[in-house]
N, C-alpha and C positions, 0 to 999 in steps of 0.2 A: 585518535584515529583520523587518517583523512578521508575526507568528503571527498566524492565524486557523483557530479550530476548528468547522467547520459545524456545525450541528443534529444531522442524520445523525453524527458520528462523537460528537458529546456523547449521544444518545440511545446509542449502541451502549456507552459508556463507563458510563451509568449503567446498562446491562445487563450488563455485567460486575461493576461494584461488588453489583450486587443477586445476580449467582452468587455472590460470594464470602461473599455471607452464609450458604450452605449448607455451605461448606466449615468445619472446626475451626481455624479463624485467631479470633484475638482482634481487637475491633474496629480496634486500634490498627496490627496489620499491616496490615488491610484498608485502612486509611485510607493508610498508606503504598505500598502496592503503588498500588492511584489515582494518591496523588500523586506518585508516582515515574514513571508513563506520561505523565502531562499534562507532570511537568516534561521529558521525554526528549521531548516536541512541541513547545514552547515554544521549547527548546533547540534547535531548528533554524534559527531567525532570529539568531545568534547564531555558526552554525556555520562553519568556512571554509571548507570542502568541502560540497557537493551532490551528493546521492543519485544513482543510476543511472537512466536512463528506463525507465521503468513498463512493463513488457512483457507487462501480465497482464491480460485480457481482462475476469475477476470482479473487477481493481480502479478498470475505468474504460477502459480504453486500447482506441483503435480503430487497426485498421491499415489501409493503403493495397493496392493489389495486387500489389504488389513485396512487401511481407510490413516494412514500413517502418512506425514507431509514427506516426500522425497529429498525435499533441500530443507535440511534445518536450518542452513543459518541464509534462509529468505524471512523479513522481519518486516513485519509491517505496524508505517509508523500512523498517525492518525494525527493529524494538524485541524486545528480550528482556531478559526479567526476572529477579532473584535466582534463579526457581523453574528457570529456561530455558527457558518458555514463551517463545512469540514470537507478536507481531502484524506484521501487513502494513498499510501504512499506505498511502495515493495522497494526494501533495501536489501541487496544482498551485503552480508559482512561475511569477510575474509577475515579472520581473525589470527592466520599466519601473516596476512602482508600487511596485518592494521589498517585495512582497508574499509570502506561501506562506500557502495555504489548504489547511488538512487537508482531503479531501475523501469519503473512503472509511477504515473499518476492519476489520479481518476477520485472522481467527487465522492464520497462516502456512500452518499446515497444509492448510487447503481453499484455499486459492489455486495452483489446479491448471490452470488455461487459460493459454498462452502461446504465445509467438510460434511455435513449433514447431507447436500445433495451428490457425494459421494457414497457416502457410508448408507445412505437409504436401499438402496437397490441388493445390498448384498445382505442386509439385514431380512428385508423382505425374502429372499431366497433362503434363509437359514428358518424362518416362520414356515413357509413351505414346505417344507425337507422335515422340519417334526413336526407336519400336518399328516403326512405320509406314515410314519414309524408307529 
């Protein structure tokens, strides 16, 4: 399949290469941690297995009222680095044009909205409703 990297997730990649000039890394790690994330995206057109569907609200994903993801094929991939930092990625794949479009990046860590803070509210409501019967 081929890769394709949006604007958005190459603007947010040159936002991290420009953190990493504050940190005590030599330029030459710098330039490899980069290019060690672009190739671990690349490397998904390539890959035999495809990512889990996207279940995360801050990386794209809308749900239905059953608590059901809207786009199944939004895939998100989880990257982690020598350091063990990790990023969250939302790939959309097109899997008529052989396609995957990175669409979204963002650190693991604040990727905090999920299908749970979907499905809680309607749950709640259904507790309610046979509190009443």
């Amino acid at each position: 399949m081929v890769v394709t990297i949006s604007n958005n997730v190459w603007r947010k990649i040159n936002d991290y290469a420009t953190a990493l000039t504050t940190y005590p890394i030599t330029t030459a790690r710098l330039i490899e941690k980069v290019d060690a994330l672009i190739a671990a995206l690349n490397g998904l057109g390539s890959s035999i297995s495809v990512p889990p569907i996207c279940r995360d609200l801050k990386l794209g994903q809308t749900f239905n009222a059953n608590g059901s993801p809207n786009n199944t094929n939004l895939r998100r991939f989880n990257y982690k680095d020598k350091s063990k930092f990790q990023w969250a990625f939302a790939c959309h794949y097109d899997f008529d044009n052989n396609t995957i479009i990175i669409v979204e990046m963002m650190a693991a860590s604040f990727v905090t909205e999920s299908l749970e803070k979907v499905v809680e509210p309607i749950i709640d409501f259904m507790q309610r409703l046979s509190l009443i019967k």
